[in-house]
PDB file of N, CA, C and O in Angstrom:
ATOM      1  N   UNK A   1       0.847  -1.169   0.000  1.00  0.00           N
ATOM      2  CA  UNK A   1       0.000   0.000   0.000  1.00  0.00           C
ATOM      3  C   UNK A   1       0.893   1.232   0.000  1.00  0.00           C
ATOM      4  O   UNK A   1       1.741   1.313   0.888  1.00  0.00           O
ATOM      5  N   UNK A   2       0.764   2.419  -1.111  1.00  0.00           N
ATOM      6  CA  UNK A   2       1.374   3.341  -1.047  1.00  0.00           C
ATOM      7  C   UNK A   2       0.986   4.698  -0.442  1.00  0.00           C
ATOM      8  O   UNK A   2       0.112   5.188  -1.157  1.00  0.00           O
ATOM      9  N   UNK A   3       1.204   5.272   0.299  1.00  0.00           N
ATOM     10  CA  UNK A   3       0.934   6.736   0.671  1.00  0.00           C
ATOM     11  C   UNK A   3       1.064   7.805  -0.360  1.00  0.00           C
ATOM     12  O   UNK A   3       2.132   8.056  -0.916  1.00  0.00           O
ATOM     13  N   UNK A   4      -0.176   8.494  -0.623  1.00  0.00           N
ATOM     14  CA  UNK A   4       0.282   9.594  -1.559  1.00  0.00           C
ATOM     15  C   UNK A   4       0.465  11.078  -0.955  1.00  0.00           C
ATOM     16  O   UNK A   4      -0.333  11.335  -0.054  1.00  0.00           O
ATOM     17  N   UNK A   5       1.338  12.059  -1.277  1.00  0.00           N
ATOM     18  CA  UNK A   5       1.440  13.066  -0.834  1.00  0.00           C
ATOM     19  C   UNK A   5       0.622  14.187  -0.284  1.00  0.00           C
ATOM     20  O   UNK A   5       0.845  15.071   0.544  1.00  0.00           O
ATOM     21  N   UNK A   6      -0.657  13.771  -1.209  1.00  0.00           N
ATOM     22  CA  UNK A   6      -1.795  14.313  -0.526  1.00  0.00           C
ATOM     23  C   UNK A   6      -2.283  14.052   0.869  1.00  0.00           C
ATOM     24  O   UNK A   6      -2.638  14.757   1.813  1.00  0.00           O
ATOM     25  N   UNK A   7      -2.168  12.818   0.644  1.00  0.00           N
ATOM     26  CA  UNK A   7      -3.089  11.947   2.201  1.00  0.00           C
ATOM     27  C   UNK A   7      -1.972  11.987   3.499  1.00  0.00           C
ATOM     28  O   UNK A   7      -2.275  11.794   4.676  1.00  0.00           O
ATOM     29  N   UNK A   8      -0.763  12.254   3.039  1.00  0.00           N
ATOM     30  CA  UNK A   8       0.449  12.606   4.139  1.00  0.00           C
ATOM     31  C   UNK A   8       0.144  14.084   4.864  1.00  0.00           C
ATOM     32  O   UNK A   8      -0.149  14.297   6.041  1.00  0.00           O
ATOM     33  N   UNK A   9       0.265  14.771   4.064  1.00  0.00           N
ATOM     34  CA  UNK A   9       0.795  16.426   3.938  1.00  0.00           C
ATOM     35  C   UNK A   9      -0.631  17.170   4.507  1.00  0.00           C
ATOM     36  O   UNK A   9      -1.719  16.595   4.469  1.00  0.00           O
ATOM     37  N   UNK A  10      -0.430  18.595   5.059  1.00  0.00           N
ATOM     38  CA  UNK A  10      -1.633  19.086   5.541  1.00  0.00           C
ATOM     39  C   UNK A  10      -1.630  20.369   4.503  1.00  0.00           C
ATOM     40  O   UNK A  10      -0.657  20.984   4.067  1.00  0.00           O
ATOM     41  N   UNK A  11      -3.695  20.669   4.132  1.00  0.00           N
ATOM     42  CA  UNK A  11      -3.541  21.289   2.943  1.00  0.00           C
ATOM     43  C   UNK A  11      -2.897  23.113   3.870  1.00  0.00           C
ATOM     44  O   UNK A  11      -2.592  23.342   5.040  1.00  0.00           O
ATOM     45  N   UNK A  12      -2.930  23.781   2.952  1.00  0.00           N
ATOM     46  CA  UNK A  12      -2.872  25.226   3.188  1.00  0.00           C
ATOM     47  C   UNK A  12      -3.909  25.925   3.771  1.00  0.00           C
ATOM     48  O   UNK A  12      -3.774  26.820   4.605  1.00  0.00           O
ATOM     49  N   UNK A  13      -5.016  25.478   3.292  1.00  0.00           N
ATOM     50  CA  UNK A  13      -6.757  26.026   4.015  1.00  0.00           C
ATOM     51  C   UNK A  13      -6.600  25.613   5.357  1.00  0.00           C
ATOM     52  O   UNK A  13      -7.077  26.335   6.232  1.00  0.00           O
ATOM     53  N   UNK A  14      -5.910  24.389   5.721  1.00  0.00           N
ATOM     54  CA  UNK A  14      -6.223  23.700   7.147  1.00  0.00           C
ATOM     55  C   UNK A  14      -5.431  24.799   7.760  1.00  0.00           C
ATOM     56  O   UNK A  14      -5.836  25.755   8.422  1.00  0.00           O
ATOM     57  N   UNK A  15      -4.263  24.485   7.420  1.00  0.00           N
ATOM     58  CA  UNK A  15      -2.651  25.467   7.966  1.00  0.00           C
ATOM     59  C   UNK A  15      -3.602  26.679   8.691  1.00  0.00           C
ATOM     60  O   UNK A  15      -3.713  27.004   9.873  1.00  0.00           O
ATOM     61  N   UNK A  16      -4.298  27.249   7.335  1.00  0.00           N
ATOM     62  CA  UNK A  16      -4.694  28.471   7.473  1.00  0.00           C
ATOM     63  C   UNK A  16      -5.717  28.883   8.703  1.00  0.00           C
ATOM     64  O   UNK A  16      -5.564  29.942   9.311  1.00  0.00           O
ATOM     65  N   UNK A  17      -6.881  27.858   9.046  1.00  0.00           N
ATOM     66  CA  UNK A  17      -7.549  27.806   9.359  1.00  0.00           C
ATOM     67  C   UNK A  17      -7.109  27.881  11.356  1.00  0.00           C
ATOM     68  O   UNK A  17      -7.639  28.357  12.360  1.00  0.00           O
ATOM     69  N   UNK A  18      -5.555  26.908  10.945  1.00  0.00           N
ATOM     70  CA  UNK A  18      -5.098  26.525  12.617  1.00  0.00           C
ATOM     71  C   UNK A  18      -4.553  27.959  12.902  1.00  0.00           C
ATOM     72  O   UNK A  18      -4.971  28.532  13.907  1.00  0.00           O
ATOM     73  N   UNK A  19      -3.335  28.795  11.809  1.00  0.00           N
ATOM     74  CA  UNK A  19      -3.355  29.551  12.085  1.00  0.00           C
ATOM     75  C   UNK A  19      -4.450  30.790  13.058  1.00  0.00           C
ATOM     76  O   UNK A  19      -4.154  31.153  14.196  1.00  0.00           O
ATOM     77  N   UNK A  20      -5.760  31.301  12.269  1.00  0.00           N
ATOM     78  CA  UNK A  20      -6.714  31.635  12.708  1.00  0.00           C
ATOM     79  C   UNK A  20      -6.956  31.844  14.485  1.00  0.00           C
ATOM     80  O   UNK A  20      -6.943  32.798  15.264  1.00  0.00           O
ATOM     81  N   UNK A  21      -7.201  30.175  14.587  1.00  0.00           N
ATOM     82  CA  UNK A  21      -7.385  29.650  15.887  1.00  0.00           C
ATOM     83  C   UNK A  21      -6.691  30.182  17.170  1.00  0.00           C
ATOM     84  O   UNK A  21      -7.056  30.568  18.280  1.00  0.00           O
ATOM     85  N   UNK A  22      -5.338  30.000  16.397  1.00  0.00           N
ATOM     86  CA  UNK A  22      -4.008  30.111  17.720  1.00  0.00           C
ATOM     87  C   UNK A  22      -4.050  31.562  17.721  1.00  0.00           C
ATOM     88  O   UNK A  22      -3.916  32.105  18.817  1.00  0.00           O
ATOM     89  N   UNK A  23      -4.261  32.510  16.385  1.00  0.00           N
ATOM     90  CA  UNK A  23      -4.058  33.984  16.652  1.00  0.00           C
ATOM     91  C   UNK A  23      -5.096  34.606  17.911  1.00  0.00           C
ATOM     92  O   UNK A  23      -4.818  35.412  18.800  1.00  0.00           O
ATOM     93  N   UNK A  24      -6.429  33.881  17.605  1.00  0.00           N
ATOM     94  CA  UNK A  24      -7.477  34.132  18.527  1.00  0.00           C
ATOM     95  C   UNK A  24      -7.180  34.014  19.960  1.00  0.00           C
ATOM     96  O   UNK A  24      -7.220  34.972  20.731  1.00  0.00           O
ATOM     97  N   UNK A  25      -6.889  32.839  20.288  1.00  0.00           N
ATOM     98  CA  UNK A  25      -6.222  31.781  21.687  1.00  0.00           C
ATOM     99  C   UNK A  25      -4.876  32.926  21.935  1.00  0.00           C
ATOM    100  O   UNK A  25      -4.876  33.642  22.936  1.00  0.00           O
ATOM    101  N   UNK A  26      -4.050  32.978  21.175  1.00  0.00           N
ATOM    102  CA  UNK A  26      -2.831  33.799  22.237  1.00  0.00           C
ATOM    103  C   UNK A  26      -3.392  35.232  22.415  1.00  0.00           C
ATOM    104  O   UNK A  26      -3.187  35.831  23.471  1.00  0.00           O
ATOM    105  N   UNK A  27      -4.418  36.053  20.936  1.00  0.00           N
ATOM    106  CA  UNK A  27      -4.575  37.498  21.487  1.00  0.00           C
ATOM    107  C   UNK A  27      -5.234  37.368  22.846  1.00  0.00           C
ATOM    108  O   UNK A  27      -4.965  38.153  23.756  1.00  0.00           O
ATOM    109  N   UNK A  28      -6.259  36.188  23.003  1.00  0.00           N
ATOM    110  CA  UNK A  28      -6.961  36.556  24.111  1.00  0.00           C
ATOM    111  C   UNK A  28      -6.224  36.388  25.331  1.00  0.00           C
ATOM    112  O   UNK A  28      -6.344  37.178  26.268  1.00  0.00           O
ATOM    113  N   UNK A  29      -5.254  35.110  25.361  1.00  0.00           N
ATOM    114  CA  UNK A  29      -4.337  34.973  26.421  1.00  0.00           C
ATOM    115  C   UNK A  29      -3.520  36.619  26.688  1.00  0.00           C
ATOM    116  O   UNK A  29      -3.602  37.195  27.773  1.00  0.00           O
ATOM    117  N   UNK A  30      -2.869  37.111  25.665  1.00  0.00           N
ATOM    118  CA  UNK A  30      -2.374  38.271  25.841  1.00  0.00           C
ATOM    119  C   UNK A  30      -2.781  40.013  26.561  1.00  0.00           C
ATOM    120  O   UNK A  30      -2.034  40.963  26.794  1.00  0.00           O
ATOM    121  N   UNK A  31      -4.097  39.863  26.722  1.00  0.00           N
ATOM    122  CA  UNK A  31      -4.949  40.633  27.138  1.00  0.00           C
ATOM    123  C   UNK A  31      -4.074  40.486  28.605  1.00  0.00           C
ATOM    124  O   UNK A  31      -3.353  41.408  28.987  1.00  0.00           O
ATOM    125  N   UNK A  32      -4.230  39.171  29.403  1.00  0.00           N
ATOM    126  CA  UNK A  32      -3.716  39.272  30.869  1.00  0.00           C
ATOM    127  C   UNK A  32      -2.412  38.897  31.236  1.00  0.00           C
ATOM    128  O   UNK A  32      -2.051  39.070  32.401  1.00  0.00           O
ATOM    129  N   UNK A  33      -1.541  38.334  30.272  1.00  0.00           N
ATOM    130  CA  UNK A  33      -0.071  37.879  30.469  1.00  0.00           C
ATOM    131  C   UNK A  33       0.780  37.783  28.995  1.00  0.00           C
ATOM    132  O   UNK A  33       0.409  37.333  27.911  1.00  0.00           O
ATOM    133  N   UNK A  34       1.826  38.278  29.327  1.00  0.00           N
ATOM    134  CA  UNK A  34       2.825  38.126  28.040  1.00  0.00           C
ATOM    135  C   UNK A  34       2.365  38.955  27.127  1.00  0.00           C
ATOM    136  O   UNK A  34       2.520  38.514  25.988  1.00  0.00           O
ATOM    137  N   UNK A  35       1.605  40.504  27.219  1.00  0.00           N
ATOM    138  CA  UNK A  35       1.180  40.896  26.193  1.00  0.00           C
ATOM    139  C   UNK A  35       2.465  40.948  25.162  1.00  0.00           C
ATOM    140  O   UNK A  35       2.333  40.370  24.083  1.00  0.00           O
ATOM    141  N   UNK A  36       3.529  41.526  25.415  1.00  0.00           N
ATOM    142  CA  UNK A  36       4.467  42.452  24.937  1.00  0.00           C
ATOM    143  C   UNK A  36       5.150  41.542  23.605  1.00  0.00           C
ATOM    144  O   UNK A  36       5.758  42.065  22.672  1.00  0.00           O
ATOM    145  N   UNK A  37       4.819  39.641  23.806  1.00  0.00           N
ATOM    146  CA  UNK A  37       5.147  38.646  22.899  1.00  0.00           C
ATOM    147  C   UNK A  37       3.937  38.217  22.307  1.00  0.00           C
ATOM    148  O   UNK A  37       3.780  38.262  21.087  1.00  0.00           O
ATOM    149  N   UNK A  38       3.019  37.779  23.133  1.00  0.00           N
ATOM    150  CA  UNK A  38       2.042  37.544  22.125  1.00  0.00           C
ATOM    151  C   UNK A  38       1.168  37.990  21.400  1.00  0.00           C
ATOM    152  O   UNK A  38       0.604  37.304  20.548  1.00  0.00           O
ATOM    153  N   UNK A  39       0.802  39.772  21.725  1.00  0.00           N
ATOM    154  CA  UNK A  39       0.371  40.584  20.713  1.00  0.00           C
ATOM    155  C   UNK A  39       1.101  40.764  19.197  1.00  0.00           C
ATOM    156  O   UNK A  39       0.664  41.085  18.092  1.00  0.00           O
ATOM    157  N   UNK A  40       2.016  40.511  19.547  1.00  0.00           N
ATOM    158  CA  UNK A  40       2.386  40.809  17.623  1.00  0.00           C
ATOM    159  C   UNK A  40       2.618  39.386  17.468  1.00  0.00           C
ATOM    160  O   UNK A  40       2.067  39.284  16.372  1.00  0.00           O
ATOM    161  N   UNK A  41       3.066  38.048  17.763  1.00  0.00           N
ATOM    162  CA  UNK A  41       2.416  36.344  17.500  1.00  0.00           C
ATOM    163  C   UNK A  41       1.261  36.302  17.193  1.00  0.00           C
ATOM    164  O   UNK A  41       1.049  35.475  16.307  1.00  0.00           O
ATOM    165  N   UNK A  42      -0.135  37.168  17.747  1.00  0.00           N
ATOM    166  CA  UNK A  42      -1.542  37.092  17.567  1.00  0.00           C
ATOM    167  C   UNK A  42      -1.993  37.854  16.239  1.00  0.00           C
ATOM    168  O   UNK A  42      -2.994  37.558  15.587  1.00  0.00           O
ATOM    169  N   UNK A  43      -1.084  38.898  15.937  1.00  0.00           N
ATOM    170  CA  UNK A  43      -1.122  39.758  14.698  1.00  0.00           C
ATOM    171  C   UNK A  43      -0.696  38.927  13.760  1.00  0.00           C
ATOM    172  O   UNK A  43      -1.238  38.571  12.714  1.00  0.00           O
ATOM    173  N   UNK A  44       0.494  38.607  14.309  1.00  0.00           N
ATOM    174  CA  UNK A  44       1.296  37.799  12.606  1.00  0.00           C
ATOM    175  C   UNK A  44       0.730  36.687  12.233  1.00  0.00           C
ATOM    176  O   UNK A  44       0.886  36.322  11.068  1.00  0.00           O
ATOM    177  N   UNK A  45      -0.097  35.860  13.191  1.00  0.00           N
ATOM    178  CA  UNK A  45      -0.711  35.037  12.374  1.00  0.00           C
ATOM    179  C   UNK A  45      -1.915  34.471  12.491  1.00  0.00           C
ATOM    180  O   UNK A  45      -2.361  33.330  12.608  1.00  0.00           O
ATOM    181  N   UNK A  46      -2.373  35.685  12.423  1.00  0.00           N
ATOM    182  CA  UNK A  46      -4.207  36.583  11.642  1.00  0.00           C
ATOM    183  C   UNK A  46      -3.656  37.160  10.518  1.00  0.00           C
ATOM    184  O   UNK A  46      -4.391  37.256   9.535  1.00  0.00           O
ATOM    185  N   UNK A  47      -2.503  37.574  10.445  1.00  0.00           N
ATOM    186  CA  UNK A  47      -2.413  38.076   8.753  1.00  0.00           C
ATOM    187  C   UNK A  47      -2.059  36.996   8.266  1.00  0.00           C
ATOM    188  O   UNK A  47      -2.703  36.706   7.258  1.00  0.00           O
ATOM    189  N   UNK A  48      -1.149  36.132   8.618  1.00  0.00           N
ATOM    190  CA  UNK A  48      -1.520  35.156   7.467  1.00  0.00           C
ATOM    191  C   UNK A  48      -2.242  34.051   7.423  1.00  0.00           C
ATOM    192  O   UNK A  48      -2.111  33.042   6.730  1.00  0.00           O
ATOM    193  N   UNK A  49      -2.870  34.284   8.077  1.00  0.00           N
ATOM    194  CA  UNK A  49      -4.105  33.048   8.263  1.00  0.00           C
ATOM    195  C   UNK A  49      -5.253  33.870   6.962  1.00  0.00           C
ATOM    196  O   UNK A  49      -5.584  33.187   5.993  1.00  0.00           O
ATOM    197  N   UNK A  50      -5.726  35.223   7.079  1.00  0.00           N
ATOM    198  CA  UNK A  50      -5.871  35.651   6.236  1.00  0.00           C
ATOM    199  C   UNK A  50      -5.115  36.111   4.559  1.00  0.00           C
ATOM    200  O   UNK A  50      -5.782  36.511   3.605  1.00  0.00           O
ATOM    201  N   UNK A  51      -3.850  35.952   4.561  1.00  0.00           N
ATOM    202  CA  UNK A  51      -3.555  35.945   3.625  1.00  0.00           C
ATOM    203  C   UNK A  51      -3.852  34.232   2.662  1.00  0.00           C
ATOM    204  O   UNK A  51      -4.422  34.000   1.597  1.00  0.00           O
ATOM    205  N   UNK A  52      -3.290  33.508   3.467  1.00  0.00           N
ATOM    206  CA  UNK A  52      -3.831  32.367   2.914  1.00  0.00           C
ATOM    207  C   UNK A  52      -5.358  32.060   2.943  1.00  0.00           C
ATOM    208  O   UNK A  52      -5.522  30.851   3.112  1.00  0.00           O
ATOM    209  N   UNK A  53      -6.385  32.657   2.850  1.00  0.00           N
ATOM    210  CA  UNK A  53      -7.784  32.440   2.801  1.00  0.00           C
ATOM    211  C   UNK A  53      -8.474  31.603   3.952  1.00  0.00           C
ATOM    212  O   UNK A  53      -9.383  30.792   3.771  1.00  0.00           O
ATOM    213  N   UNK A  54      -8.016  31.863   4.916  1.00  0.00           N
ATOM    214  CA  UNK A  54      -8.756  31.020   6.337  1.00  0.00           C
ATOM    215  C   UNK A  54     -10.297  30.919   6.111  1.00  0.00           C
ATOM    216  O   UNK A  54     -10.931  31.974   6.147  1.00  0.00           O
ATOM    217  N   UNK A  55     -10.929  29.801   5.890  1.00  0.00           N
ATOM    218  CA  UNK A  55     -12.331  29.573   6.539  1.00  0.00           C
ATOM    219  C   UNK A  55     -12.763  30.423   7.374  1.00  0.00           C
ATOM    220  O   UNK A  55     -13.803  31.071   7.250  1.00  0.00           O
ATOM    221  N   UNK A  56     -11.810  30.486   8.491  1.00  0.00           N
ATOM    222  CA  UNK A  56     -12.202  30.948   9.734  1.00  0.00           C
ATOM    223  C   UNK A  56     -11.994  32.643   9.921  1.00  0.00           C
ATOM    224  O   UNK A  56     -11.447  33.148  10.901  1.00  0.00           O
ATOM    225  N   UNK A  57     -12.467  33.282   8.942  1.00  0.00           N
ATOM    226  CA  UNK A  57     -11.872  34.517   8.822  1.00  0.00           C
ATOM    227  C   UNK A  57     -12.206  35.352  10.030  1.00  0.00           C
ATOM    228  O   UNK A  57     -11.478  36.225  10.502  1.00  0.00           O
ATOM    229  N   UNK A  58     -13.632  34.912  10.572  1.00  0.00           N
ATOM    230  CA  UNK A  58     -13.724  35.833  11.747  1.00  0.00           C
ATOM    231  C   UNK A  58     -13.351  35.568  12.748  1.00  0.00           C
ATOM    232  O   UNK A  58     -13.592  36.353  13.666  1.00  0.00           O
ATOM    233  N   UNK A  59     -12.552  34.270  13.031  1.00  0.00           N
ATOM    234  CA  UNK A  59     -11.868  33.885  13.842  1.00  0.00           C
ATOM    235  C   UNK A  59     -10.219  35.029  14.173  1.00  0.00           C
ATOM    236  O   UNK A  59      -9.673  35.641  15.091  1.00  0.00           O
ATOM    237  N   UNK A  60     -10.060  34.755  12.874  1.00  0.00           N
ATOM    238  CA  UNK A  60      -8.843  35.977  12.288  1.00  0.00           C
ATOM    239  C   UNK A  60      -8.542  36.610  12.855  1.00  0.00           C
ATOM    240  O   UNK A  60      -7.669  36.665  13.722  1.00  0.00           O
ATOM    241  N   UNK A  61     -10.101  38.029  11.968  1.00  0.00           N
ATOM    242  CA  UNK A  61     -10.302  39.222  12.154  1.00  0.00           C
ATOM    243  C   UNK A  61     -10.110  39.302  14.113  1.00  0.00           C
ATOM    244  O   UNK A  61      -9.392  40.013  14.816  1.00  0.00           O
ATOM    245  N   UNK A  62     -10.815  38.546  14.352  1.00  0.00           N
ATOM    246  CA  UNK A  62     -10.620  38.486  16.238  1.00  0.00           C
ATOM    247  C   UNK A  62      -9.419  38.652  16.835  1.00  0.00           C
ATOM    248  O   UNK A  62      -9.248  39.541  17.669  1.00  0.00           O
ATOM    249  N   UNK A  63      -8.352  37.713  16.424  1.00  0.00           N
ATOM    250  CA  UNK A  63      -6.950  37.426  17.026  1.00  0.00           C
ATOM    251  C   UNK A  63      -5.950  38.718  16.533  1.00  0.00           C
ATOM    252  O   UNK A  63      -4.919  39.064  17.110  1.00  0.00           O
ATOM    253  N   UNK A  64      -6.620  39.427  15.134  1.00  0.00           N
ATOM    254  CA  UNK A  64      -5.991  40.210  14.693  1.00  0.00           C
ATOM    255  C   UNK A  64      -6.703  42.129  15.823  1.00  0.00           C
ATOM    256  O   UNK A  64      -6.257  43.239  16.113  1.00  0.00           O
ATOM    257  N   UNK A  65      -7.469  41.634  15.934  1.00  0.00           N
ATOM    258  CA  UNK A  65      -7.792  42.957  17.453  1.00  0.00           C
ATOM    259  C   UNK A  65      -7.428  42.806  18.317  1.00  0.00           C
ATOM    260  O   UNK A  65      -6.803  43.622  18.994  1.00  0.00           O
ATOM    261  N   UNK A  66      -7.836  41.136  18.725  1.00  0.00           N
ATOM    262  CA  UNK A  66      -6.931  41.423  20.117  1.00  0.00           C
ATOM    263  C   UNK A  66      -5.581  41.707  20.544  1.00  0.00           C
ATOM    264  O   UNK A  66      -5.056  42.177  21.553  1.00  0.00           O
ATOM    265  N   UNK A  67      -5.081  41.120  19.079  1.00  0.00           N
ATOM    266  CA  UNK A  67      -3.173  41.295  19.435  1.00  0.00           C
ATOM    267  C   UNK A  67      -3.238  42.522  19.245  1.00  0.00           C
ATOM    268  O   UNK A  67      -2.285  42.912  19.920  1.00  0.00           O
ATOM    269  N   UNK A  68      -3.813  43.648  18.680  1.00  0.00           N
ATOM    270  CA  UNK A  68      -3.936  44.996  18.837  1.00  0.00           C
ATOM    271  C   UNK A  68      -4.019  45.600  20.184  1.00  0.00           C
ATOM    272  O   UNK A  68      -3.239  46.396  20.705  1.00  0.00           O
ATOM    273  N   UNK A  69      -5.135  45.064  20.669  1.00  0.00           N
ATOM    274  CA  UNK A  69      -5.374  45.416  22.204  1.00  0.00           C
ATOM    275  C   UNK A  69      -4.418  44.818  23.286  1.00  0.00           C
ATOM    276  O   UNK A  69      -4.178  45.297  24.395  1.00  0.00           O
ATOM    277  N   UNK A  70      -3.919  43.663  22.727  1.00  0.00           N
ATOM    278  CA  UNK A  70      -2.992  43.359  23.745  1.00  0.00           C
ATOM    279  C   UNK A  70      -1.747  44.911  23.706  1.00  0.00           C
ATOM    280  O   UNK A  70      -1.341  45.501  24.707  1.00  0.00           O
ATOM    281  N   UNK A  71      -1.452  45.181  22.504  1.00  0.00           N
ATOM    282  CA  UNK A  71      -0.351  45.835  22.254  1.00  0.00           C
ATOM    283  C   UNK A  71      -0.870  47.140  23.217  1.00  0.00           C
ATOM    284  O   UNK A  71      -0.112  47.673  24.027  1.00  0.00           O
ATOM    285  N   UNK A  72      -2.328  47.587  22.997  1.00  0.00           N
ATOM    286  CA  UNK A  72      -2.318  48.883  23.454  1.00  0.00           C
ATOM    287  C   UNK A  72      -2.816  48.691  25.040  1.00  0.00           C
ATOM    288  O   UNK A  72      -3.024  49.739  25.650  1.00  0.00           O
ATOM    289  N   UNK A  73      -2.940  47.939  25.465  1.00  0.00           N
ATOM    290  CA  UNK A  73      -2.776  47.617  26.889  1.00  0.00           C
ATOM    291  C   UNK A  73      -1.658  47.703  27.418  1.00  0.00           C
ATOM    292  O   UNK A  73      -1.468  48.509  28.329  1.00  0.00           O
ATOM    293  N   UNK A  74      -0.876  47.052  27.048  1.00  0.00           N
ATOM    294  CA  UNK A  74       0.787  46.999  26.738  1.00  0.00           C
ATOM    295  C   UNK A  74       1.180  48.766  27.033  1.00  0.00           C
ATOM    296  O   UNK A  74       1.721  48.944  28.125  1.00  0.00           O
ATOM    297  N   UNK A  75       1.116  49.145  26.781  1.00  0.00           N
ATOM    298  CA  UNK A  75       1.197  50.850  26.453  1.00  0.00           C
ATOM    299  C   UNK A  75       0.427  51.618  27.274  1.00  0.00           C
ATOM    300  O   UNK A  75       1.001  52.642  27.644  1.00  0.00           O
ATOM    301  N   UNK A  76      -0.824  51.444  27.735  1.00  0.00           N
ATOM    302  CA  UNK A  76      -1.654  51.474  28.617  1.00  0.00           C
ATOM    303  C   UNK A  76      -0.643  51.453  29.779  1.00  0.00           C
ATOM    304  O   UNK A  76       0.376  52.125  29.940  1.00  0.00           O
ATOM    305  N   UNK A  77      -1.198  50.503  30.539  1.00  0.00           N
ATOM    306  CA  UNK A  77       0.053  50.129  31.749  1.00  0.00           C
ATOM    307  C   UNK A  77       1.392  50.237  32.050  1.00  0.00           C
ATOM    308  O   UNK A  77       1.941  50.087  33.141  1.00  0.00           O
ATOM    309  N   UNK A  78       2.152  50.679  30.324  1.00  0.00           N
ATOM    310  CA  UNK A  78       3.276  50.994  30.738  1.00  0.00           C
ATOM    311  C   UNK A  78       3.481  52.674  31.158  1.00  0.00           C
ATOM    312  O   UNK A  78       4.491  53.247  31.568  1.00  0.00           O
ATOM    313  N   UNK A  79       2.496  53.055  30.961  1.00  0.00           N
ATOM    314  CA  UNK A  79       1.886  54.824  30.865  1.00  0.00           C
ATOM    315  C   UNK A  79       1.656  55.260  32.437  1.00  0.00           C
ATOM    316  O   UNK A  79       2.121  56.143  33.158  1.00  0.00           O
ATOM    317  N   UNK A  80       0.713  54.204  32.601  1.00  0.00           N
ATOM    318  CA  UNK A  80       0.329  54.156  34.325  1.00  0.00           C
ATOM    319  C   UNK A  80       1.513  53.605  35.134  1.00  0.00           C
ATOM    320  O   UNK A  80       1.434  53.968  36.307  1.00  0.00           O
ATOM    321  N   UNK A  81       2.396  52.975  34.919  1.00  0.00           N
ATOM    322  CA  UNK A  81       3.622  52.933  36.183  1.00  0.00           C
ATOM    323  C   UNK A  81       4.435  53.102  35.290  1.00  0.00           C
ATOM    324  O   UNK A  81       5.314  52.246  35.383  1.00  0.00           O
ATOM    325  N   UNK A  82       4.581  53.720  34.529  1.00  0.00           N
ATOM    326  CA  UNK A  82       6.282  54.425  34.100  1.00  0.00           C
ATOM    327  C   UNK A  82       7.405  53.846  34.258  1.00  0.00           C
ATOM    328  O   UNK A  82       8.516  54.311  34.515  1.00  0.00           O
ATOM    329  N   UNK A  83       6.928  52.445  34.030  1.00  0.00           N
ATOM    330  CA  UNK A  83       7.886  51.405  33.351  1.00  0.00           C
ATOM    331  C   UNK A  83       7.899  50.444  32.248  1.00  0.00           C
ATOM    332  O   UNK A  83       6.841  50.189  31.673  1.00  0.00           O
ATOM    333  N   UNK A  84       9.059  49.853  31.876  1.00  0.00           N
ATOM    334  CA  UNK A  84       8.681  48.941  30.723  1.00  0.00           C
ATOM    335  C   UNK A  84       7.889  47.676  30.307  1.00  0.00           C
ATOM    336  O   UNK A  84       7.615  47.122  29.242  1.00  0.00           O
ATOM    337  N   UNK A  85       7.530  47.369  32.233  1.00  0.00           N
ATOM    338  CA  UNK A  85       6.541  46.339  31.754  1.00  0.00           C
ATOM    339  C   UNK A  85       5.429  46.954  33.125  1.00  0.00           C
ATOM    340  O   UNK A  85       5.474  48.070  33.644  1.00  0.00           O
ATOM    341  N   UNK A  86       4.789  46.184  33.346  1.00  0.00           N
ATOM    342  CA  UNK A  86       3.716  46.028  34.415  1.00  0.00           C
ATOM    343  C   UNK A  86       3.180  45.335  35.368  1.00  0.00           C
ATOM    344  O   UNK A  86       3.378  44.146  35.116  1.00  0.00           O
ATOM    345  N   UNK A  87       2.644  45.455  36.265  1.00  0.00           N
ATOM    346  CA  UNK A  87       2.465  44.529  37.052  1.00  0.00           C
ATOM    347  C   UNK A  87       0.999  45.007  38.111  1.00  0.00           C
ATOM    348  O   UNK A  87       0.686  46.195  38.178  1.00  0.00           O
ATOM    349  N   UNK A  88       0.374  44.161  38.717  1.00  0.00           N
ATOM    350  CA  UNK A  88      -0.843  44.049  39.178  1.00  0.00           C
ATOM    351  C   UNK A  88      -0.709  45.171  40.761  1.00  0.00           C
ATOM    352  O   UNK A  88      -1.687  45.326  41.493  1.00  0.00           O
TER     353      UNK A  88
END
């Protein structure tokens, strides 16, 4: 029985789709920890989850605000204690 490259390999839509997912999952994680890394991880891949045509576009569009908001939280709090990171 032979394996064909298709039935091995994962397509680009899927890729795209996981992308999506994880951008969503870390922006929202990023909201309360690690903004300063996983806001632009949550950006970079919502853009290309959307560049490659994600199913899940509003999944995306999501991960691609929140890593926004993570960022400006990020900035937020560093405003309010006048340092480079933050703390509770």
């Amino acid at each position: 029985m032979e394996l064909t490259a298709t039935s091995t390999s994962r397509t680009p839509a899927r890729d795209a789709d996981g992308m999506a997912v994880a951008s969503f999952v870390l922006g929202l994680i990023g909201i309360l920890a690690l903004n300063i890394v996983l806001g632009p991880t949550a950006i970079a891949l919502a853009a290309v989850a959307l560049w490659r045509g994600t199913q899940r576009r509003g999944r995306a569009l999501l991960g691609l605000g929140l890593g926004v908001a993570d960022l400006a939280v990020l900035v937020v709090a560093m405003q309010l204690d006048h340092t480079v990171s933050w703390s509770f």
